[in-house]
C-alpha positions as MATLAB code, in Angstrom:
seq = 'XXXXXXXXXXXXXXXXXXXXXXXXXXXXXXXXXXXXXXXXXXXXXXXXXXXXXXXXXXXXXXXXXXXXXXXXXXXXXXXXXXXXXXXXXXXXXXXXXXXXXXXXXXXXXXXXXXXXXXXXXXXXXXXXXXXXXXXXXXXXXXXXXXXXXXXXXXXXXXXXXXXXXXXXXXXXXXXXXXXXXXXXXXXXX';
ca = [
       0.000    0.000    0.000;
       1.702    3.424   -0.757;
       2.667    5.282    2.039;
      -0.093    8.302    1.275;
      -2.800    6.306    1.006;
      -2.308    4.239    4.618;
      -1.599    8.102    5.854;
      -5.261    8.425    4.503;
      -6.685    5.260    5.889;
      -5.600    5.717    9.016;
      -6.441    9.240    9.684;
     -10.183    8.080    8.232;
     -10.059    5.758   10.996;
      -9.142    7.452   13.671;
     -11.686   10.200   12.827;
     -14.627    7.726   12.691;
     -13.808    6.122   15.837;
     -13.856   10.081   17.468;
     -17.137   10.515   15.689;
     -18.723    7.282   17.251;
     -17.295    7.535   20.331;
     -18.649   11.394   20.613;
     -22.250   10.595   19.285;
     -22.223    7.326   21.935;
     -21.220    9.642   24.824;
     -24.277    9.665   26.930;
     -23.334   12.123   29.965;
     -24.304   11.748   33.859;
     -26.755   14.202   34.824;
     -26.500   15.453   38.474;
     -29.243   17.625   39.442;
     -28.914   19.943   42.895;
     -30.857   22.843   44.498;
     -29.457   26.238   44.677;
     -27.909   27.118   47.998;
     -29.925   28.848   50.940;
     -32.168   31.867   50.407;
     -32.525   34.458   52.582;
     -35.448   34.604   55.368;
     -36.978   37.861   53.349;
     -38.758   36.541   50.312;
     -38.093   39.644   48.348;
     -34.644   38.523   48.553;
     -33.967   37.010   45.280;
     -30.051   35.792   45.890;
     -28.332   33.796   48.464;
     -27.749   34.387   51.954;
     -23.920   34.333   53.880;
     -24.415   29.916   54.118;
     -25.735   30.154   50.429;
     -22.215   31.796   49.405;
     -20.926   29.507   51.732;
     -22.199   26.661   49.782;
     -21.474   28.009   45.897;
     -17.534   27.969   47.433;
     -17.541   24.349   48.561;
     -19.385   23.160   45.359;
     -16.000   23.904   43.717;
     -14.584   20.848   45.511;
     -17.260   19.036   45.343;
     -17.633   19.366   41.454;
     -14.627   20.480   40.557;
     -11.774   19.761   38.497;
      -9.991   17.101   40.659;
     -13.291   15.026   41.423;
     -15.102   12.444   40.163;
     -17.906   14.488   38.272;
     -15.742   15.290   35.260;
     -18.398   18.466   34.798;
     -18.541   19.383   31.126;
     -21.652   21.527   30.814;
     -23.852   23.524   33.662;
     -27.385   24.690   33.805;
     -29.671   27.456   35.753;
     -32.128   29.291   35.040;
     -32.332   32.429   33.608;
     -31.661   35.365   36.078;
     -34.356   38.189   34.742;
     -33.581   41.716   34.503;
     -34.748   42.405   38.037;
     -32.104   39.540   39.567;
     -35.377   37.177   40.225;
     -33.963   33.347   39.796;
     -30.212   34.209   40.108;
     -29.887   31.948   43.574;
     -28.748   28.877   41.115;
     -26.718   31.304   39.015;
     -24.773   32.556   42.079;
     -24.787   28.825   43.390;
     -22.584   27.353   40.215;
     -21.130   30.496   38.917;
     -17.602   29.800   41.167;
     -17.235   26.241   39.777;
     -17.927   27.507   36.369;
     -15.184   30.270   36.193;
     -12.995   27.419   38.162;
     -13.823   25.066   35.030;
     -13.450   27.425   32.390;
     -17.331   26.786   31.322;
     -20.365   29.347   30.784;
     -23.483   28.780   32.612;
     -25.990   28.118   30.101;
     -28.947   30.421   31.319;
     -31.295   29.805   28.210;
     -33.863   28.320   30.137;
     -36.862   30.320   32.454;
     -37.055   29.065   36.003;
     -40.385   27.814   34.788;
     -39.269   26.296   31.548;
     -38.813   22.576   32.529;
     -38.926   21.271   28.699;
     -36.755   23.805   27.725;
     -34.394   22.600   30.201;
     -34.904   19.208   29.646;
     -34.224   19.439   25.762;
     -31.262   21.208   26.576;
     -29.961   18.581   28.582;
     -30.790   15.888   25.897;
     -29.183   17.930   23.447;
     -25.800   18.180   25.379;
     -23.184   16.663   22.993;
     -19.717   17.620   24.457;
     -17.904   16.537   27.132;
     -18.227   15.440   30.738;
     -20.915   15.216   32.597;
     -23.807   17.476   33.099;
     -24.705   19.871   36.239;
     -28.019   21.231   36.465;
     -28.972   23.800   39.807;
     -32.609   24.409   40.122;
     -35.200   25.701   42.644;
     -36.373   22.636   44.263;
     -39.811   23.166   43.486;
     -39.444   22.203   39.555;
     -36.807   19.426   40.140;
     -39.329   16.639   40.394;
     -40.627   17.948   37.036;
     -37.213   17.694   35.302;
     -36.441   14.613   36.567;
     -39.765   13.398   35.436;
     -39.552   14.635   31.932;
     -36.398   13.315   31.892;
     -38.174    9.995   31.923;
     -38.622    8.994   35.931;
     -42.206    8.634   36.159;
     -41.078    7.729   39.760;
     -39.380   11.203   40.688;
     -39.500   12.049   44.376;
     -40.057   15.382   45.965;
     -36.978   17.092   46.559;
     -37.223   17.873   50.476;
     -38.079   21.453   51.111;
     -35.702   21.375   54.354;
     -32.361   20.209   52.260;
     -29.800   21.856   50.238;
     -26.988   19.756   50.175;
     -28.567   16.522   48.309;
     -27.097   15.756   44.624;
     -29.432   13.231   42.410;
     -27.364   10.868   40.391;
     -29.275   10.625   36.519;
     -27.407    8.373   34.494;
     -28.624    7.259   30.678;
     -31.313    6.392   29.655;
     -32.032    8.952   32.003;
     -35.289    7.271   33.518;
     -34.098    6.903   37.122;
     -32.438    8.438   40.031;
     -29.334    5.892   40.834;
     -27.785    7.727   43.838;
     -28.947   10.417   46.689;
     -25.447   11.832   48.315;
     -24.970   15.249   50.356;
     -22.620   17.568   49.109;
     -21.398   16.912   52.814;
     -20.348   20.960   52.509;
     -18.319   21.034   56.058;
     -20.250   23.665   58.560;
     -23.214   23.720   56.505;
     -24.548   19.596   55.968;
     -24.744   17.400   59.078;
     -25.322   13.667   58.332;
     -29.233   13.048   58.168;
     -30.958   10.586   57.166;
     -32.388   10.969   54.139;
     -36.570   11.065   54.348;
     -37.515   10.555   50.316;
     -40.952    9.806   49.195;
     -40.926    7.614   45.666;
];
């Protein structure tokens, strides 16, 4: 075989395998509330343990764990700063991972940010921060028909969604030191 044409062969085949291997990735979704709110509900950001939270979130996800975080979600923050509390939560481990928040989505907008998530392509895993109150929805268009409640008292508890995407596989604190206390975990299915 000449020399040229093996050079062409071979960089065919290495650029099919990429191509399979990139359209077979099927990323880990881990879905977590943003940190704690303030006691005034006008308050649309996080209070001092909220902040507190957004910093340890950068060991917990971050670049030397086991999440491998490729891509992270929140809702849109509106003019007015309503929704930013899961903007503010992730936006540390973002800039520490070199990634943009992808705000596209309306607190509300649980198929818009469940087609996001679906459409994710690139690498690593995925990170969506929510407001608890739309996370059963998500997970549920996601495919659990099974999705529990998320417990209004907790703000430390990741959900584990792995492909096909149709069932929560692991509950885990964020174990944030000063701020989570082992508890055991009350989940209705």
């Amino acid at each position: 075989m000449h020399p040229t044409t093996a050079l062409v062969l071979y960089i065919l085949v290495a650029s099919l395998s990429y191509v399979v291997a990139a359209a077979s990735h099927h990323p880990t979704i881990y879905l977590i509330r943003h940190g704690e709110k303030p006691d005034d509900p006008a308050d649309d950001g996080l209070n001092a343990d909220g902040f507190k939270r957004a910093q340890c979130l950068r060991d917990v996800f971050g670049a030397h764990s086991a999440y491998n975080i490729g891509y992270i979600l929140a809702p849109k923050v509106s003019r007015r700063g309503k929704h930013r509390r899961s903007y503010e939560t992730v936006l540390p481990l973002a800039d520490d991972l070199g990634l943009d928040v992808d705000t596209s989505c309306k607190s509300t907008q649980v198929r818009c940010a469940v087609r996001r998530l679906k459409r994710y392509r690139g690498s690593g895993n995925i990170l969506i921060a929510w407001r608890h109150s739309q996370m059963k929805k998500i997970v549920r268009d996601l495919g659990d028909k099974h999705a529990p409640k998320y417990p209004n008292e907790r703000f430390d508890l990741i959900w584990t969604i792995p492909h096909p995407y149709d069932n929560i596989t692991d509950i885990r604190s964020e174990a944030c030191p000063g701020l989570d206390t082992p508890v055991p975990l009350k989940v209705q299915l």
